[in-house]
N, C-alpha and C positions, 0 to 999 in steps of 0.2 A: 504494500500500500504506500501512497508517495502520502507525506502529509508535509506540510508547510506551519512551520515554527515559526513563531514571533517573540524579543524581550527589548526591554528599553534599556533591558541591562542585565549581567549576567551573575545572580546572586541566587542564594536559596534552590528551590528544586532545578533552577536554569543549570545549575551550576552538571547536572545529571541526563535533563531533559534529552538531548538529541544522542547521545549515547546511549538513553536505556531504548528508546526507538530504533536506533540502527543493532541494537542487540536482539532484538525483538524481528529484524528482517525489511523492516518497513526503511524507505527512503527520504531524506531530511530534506526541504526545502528552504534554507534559511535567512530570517530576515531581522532585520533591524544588527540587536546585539548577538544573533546568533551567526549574520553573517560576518565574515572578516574583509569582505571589501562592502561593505555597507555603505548606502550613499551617504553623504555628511549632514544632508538636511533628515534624517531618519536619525542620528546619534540624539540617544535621550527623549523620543519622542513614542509614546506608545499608540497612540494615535492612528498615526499611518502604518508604522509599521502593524498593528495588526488591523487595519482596513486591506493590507498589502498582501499577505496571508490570507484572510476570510475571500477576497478576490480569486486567489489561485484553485479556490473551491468551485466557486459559484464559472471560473473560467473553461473550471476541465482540466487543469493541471494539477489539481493534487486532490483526494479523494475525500481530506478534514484538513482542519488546520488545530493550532493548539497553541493560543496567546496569552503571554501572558505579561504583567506588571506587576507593581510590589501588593498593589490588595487584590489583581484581578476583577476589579469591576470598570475599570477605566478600559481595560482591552476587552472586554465583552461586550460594553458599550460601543465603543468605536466598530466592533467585527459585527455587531449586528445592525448600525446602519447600513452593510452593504445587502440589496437586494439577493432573498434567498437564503440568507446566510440565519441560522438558531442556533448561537452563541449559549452558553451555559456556563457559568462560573460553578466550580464545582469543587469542592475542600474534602469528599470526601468519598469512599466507593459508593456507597448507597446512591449518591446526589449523581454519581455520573452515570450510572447504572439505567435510574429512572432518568436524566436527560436523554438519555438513548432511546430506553424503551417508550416513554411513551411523549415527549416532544420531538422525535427524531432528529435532536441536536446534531448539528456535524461540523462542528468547533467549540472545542473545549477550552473555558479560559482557565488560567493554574494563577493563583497568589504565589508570587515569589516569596513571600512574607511567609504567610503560613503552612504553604506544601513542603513538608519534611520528603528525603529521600524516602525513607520507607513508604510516608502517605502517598508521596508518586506511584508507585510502585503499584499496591491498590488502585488508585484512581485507575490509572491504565490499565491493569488487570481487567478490572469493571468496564469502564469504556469499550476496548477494544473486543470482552466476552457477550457484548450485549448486543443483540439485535433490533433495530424498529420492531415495534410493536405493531401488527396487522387487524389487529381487531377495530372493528369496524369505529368504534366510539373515538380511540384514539388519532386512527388516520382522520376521522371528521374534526375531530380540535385542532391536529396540524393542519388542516385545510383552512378552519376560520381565522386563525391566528395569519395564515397568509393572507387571506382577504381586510385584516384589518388596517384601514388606513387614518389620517389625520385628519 
């Protein structure tokens, strides 16, 4: 699976993140602090970088993405303005579990702050063990949640 990474900076679970993924098989696409030729207006900015990432999903180039900042809610925010994109802040297996099962999240944002190694480890266990949910109630709430506009 190719998934596209985002940080504004490289601390806490970042510090594991793209390692325990390419342990795991899966392909890194990486962005902001995770790349090393990162563009200059992306340093420190979580923002774009994971609007940058959530894009690589919704484009066909990576199949989730996985953003994150120091509380994870500022890159969740940012990855779910992009059309298509159900962003999930998630701290813990259960939380990422049901963003899969039954929001069919497909970017997961990580608290650099508070995702311990080991809590990684879980989250992604979960995440990656969990399928959309097909029952008919849930795919209708993903459906409304997409029709909801401003």
């Amino acid at each position: 699976m190719r998934i596209a990474i985002s940080a504004d900076q490289i601390k806490g679970c970042g510090v594991y993140l793209a390692d325990e993924l390419r342990k795991r098989g899966h392909e890194v696409l990486p962005f902001g602090a995770f790349d090393p030729h990162h563009r200059p207006e992306f340093a420190d900015d979580w923002a774009p970088v994971s609007a940058a990432a959530a894009r690589e999903v919704t484009a066909g180039r990576a199949d989730q993405a996985i953003v994150c900042c120091w509380t994870g809610t500022g890159a969740s925010i940012a990855a779910n303005k992009v059309d298509g994109i159900r962003a999930a802040l998630c701290t813990d297996a259960a939380t990422a579990s049901g963003a899969r099962r039954w929001n069919h999240a497909n970017v997961l944002a990580l608290s650099l702050r508070l995702t311990s190694g080991p809590v990684l480890i879980e989250i992604l266990d979960a995440w990656f063990a969990t399928a959309e949910s097909q029952d008919i109630a849930d795919v209708l709430n993903v459906e409304r949640v997409a029709d909801i506009r401003a």
